[in-house]
Legacy VTK file of the C-alpha trace (Angstrom):
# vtk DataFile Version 3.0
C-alpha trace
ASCII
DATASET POLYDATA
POINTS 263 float
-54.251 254.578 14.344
-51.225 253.690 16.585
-49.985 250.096 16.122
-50.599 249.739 19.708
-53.656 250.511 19.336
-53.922 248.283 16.491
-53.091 245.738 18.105
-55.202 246.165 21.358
-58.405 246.618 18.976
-57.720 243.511 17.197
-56.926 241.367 20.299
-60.202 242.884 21.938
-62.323 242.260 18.738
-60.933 238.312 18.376
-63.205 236.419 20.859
-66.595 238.522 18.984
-65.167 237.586 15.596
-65.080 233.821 16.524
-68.198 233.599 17.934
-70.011 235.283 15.500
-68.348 233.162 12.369
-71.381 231.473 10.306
-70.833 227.146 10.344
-72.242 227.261 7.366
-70.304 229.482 5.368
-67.178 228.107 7.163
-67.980 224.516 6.389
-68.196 225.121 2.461
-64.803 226.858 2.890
-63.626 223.666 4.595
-65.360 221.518 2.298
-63.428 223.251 -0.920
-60.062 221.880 0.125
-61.613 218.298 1.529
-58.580 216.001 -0.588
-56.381 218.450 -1.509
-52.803 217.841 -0.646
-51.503 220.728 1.142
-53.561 223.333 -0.046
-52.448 226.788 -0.139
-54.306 229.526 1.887
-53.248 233.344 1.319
-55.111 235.569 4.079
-55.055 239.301 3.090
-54.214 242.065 5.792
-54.207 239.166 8.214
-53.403 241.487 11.476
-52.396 239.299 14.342
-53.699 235.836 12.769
-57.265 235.460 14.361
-58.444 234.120 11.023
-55.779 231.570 11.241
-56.201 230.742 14.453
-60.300 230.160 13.616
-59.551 228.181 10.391
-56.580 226.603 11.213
-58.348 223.697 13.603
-60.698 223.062 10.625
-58.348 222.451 7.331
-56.295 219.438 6.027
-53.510 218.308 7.989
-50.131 219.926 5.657
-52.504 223.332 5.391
-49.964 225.546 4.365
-50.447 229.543 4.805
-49.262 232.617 3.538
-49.934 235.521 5.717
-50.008 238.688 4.003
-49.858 242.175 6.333
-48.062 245.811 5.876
-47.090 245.503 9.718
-44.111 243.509 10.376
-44.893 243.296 14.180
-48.416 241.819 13.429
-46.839 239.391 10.734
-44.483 238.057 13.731
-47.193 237.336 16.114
-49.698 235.741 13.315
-46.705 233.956 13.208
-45.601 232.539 16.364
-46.036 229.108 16.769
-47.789 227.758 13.930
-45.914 225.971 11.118
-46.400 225.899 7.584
-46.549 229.580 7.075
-45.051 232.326 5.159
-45.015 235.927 5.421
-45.343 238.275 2.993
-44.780 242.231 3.991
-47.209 243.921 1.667
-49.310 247.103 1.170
-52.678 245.618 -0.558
-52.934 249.385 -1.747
-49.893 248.565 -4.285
-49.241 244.867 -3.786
-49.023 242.287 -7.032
-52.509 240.950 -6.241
-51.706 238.179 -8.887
-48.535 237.176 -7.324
-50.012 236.870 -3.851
-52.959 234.964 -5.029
-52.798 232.959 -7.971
-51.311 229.526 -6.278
-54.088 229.947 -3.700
-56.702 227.192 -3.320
-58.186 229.570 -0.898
-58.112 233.654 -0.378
-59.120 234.730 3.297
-59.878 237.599 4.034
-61.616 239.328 7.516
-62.952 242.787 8.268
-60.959 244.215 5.141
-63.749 244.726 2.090
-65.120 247.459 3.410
-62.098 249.495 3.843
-61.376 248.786 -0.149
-62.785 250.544 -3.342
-64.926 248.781 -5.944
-61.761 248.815 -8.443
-59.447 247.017 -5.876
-62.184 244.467 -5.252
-62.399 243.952 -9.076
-58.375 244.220 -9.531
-58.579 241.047 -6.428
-61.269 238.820 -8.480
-59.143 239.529 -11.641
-55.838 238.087 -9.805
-57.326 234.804 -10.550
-58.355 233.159 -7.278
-60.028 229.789 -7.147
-62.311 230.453 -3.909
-62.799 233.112 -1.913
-63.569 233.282 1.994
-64.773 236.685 3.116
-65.489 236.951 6.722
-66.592 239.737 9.375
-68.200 242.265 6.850
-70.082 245.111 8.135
-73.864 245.303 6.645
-74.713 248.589 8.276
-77.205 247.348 10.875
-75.978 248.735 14.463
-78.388 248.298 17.165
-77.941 249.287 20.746
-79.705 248.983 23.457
-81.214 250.454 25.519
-82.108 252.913 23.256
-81.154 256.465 23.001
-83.638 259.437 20.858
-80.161 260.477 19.030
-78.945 256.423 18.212
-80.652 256.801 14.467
-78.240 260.582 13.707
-75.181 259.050 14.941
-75.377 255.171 13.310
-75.778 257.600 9.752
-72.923 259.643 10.549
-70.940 257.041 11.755
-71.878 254.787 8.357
-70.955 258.243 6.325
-67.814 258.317 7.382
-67.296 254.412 7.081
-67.850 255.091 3.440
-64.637 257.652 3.073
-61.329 256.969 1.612
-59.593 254.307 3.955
-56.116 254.448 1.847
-58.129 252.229 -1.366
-59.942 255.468 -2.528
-63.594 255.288 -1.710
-64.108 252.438 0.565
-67.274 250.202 -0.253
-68.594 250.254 3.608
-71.085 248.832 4.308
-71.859 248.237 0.356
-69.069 245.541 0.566
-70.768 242.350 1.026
-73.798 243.188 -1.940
-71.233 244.818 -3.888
-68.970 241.037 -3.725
-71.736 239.073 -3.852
-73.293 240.721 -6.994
-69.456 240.577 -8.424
-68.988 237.198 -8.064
-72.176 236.165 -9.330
-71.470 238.057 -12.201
-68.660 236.129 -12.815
-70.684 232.850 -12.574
-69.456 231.428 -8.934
-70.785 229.331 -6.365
-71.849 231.383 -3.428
-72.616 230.620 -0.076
-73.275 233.789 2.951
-74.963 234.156 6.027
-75.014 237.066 8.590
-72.660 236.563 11.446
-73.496 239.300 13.507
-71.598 240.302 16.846
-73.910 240.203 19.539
-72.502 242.052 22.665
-73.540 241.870 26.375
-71.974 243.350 29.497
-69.149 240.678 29.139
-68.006 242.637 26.563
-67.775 245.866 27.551
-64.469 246.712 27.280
-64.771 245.600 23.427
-68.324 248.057 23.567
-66.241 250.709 25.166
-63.325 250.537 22.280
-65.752 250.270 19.290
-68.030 253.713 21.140
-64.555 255.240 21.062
-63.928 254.941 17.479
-67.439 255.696 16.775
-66.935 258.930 18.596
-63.703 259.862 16.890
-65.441 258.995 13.520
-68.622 260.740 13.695
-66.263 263.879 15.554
-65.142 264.265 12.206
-68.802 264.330 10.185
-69.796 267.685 11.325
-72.544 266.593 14.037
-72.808 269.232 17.022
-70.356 268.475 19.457
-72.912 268.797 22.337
-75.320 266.358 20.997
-72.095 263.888 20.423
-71.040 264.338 24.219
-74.437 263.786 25.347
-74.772 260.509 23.797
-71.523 259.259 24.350
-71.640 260.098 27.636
-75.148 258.278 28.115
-73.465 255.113 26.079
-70.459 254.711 28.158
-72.297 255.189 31.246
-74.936 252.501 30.019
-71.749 250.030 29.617
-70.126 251.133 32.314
-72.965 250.127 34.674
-73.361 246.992 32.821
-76.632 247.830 30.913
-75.382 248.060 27.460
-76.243 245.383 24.752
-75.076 246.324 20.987
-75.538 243.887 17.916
-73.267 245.157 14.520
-74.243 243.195 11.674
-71.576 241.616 9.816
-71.926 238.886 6.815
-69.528 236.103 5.864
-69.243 235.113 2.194
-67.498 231.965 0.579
-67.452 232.110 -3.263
-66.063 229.485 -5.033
-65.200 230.049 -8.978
-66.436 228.107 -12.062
-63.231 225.798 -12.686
-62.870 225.093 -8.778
-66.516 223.807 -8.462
-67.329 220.040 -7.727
LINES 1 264
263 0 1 2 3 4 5 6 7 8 9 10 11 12 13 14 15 16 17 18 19 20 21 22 23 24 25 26 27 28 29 30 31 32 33 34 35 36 37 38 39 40 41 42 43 44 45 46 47 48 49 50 51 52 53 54 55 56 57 58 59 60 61 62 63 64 65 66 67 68 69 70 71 72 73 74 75 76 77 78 79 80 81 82 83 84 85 86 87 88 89 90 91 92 93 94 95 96 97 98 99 100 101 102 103 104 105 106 107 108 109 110 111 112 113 114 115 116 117 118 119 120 121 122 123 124 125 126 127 128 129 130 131 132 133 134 135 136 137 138 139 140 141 142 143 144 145 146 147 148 149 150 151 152 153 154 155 156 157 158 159 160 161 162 163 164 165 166 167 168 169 170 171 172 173 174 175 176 177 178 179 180 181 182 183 184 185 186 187 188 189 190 191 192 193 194 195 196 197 198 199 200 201 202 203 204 205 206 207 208 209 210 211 212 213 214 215 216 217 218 219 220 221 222 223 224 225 226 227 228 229 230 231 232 233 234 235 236 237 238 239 240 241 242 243 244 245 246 247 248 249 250 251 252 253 254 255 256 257 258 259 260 261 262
């Protein structure tokens, strides 16, 4: 993926992401740092800073933030024009985990666990973080409407593919919110998740039209006929392009607080 491109997909998927951000799961984030005296908050793979720019309103006055990103050019935007924050250039592939997160009294993160493996998500609860806010996680449930007779082939090839090696070995997909959820219990936290699902209508069909094209690109590479992937791309994007289209991608948001941090 280009950095332009990057960049365009993040911008485009910003609006959906805020809308579709659970109160509730937000509010006990918000709630964990109610007195504090300006707490620490360490977003992973933060992009351009939409999870900032959601939170942000929300926290303490004196919030500070670390933003933590491989891409120097997202880093600078996340950047621009807050105050209180630091940024860290880091590859969470390699990066001290423990060093990033230890000081935290909160860990953000947003549509990153299912690009990771099980170890890395074991290596990140091991760092030593008091709370954890885990936002935008895909469930698997893609829905779109209308309907089309090859919709149920393509959603498992595209989900196959979601499972393969994103750079973190094999990447938890759409495993990732269970997988954290049955972690953290383990581990005896608080836990607190809800879906927050994008729901998209033909106001949002340029973001439909950007999340069809990687769908196309990844289930290209799953071994599908090629005819039967042109034939329903090409009925998708017409369906969008003529306003029609409605698609729902189920995503769940997860705040887990650990045993020390609690009360």
């Amino acid at each position: 993926m280009s950095l332009a491109f990057a960049a365009d997909w993040l911008s485009l998927r910003e609006p959906a992401d805020h809308r579709a951000r659970s109160r509730r799961v937000t509010e006990a984030a918000v709630a964990s740092l109610a007195g504090r005296r300006a707490p620490l908050v360490v977003d992973l793979g933060c992009g351009r800073g939409s999870n900032l720019r959601y939170l942000a309103p929300h926290l303490p006055a004196g919030t500070r933030w670390r933003l933590v990103d491989r891409d120097r050019a997202l880093l600078t935007e996340a950047a621009a024009g807050q105050v209180s924050v630091e940024t860290v250039v880091a590859d969470l592939r390699t990066a001290d985990l423990a060093g990033l997160v230890a000081e935290a009294d909160l860990v953000t993160a947003a549509a990153l666990l299912d690009l990771v493996d099980g170890a890395w998500l074991e290596a990140l609860l091991d760092a030593g973080p008091r709370a954890l806010l885990v936002t935008g996680n895909v469930d698997g449930r893609i829905e779109w409407q209308p309907g089309h007779p090859l919709d149920p082939a393509m959603t498992a090839a595209f989900l196959e593919h979601h499972g393969g090696d994103k750079g973190f070995g094999a990447a938890l997909g759409v495993r990732a919110p269970a997988v954290l959820e049955a972690s953290v219990r383990a581990r005896g936290w608080a836990v607190s998740s809800e879906a927050a699902d994008w729901r998209l209508g033909p106001s949002a069909a340029a973001l439909q039209a950007a999340y069809l094209a990687g769908a196309v690109a990844a289930i290209g590479e799953t071994g599908l006929p090629a005819s039967d992937l042109r034939r329903w791309a090409e009925a998708r994007q017409g369906w969008i392009e003529r306003g029609e289209s409605r698609l729902l991608v189920g995503h769940v948001d997860l705040y887990a607080q650990a045993p020390a941090s609690a009360g």
